[in-house]
C-alpha positions in Angstrom: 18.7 -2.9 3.2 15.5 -0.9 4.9 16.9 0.1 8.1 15.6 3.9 8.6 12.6 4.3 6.9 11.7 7.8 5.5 8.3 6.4 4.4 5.4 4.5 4.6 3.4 4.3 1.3 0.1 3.5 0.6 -0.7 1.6 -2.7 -3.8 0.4 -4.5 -3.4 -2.6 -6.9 -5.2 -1.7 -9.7 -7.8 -4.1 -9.4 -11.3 -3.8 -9.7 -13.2 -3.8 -5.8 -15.2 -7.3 -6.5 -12.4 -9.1 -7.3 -10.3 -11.3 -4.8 -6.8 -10.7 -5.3 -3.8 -12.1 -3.1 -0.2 -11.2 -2.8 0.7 -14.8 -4.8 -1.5 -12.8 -8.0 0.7 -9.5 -7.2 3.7 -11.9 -7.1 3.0 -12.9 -10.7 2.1 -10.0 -11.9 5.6 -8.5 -10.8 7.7 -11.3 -11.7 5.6 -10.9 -15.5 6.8 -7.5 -15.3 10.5 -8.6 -14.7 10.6 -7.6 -10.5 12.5 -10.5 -8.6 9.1 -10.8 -6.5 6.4 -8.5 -5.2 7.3 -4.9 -4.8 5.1 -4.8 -1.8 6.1 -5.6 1.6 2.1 -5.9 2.8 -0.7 -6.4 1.1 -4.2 -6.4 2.3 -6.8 -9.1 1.2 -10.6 -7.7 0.3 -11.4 -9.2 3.9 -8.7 -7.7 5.4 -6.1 -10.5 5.8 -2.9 -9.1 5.2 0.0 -11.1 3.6 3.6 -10.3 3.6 5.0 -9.6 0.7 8.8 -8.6 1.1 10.1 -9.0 4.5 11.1 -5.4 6.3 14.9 -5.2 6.2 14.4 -5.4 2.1 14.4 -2.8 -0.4 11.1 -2.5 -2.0 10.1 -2.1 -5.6 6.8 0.0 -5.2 7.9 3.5 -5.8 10.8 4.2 -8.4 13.3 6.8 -7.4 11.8 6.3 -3.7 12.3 2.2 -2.9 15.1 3.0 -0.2 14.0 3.1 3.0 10.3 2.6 2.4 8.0 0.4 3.7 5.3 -0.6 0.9 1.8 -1.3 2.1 -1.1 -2.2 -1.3 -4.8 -3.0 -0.3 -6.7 -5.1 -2.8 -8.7 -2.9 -5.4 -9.1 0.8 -6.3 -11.2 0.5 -9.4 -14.4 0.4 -10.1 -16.2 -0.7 -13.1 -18.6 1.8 -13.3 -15.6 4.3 -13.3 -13.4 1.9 -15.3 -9.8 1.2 -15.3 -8.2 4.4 -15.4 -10.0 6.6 -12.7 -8.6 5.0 -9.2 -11.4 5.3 -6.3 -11.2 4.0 -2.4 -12.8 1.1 -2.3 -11.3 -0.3 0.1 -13.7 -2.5 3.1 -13.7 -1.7 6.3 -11.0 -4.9 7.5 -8.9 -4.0 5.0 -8.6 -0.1 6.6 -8.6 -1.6 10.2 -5.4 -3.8 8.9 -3.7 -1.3 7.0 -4.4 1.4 10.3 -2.9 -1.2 12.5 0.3 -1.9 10.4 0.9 1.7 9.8 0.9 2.4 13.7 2.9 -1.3 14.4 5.5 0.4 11.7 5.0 3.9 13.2 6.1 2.4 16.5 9.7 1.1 15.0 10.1 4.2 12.7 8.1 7.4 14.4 9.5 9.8 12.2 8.4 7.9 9.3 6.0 9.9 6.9 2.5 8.5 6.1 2.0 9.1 2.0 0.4 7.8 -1.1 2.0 6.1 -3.8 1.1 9.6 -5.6 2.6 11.6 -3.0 5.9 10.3 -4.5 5.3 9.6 -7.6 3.2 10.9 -11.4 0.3 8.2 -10.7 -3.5 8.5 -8.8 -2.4 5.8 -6.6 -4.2 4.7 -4.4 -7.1 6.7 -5.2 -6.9 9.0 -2.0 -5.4 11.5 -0.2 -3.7 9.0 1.9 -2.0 12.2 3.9 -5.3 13.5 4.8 -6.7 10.1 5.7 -3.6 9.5 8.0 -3.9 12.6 10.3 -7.9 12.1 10.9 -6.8 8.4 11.5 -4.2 10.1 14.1 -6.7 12.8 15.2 -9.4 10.2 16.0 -6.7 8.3 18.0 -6.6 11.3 20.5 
């Protein structure tokens, strides 16, 4: 059970930026990969609707070696065709940043000591295609 969260982590999912993905298609494509349901305990929509994926109090499966007390947040995309399938980019929109920002400070609020990181922060992966570290303290700095 999540009850002192160490991290948040930022994922991509691997899909390709024109391509409208929901957290039902993530739900399927973890249960093909033998995961009870989605690893993910948000995900993000292209226009920025998010959809919960695991609720809060349960572990994750988003990060192995790391799913205890982490919160697992994926945007829809992070590949581009012109790059192809194994160079992650940010491609996330604008509404989907704006959600993810305003989760990440909601969850911030209940857990302040929680650490902001990428997927590849924690793990051998380019998930999610940025420094989400970086991208966290300007997010913080602008806040200021």
């Amino acid at each position: 059970m999540n009850t002192n969260i160490e991290y948040i982590v930022v994922h991509y999912s691997a899909t390709y930026g024109h391509t409208n993905v929901t957290a039902a298609d993530i739900n399927k494509m973890h249960l093909a990969r033998g995961f009870r349901k989605i690893g993910y305990h948000y995900f993000y929509r292209r226009d920025g609707t998010e959809e919960v994926g695991r609720n809060e109090w349960e572990e994750g499966a988003h990060v192995k070696g790391h799913n205890k007390n982490t919160i697992g947040l994926c945007w829809a995309g992070g590949l581009d065709k012109k790059t192809g399938p194994d160079v992650g980019v940010k491609n996330i929109t604008p509404e989907q940043e704006a959600a993810l920002i305003s989760r990440i400070k909601k969850l911030k609020a209940k857990w302040p000591n929680a650490k902001v990181v990428g997927h590849r922060d924690l793990g051998k992966t380019q998930c999610p295609g940025f420094d989400v570290q970086s991208w966290w303290a300007a997010v913080e700095k602008e806040a200021k």
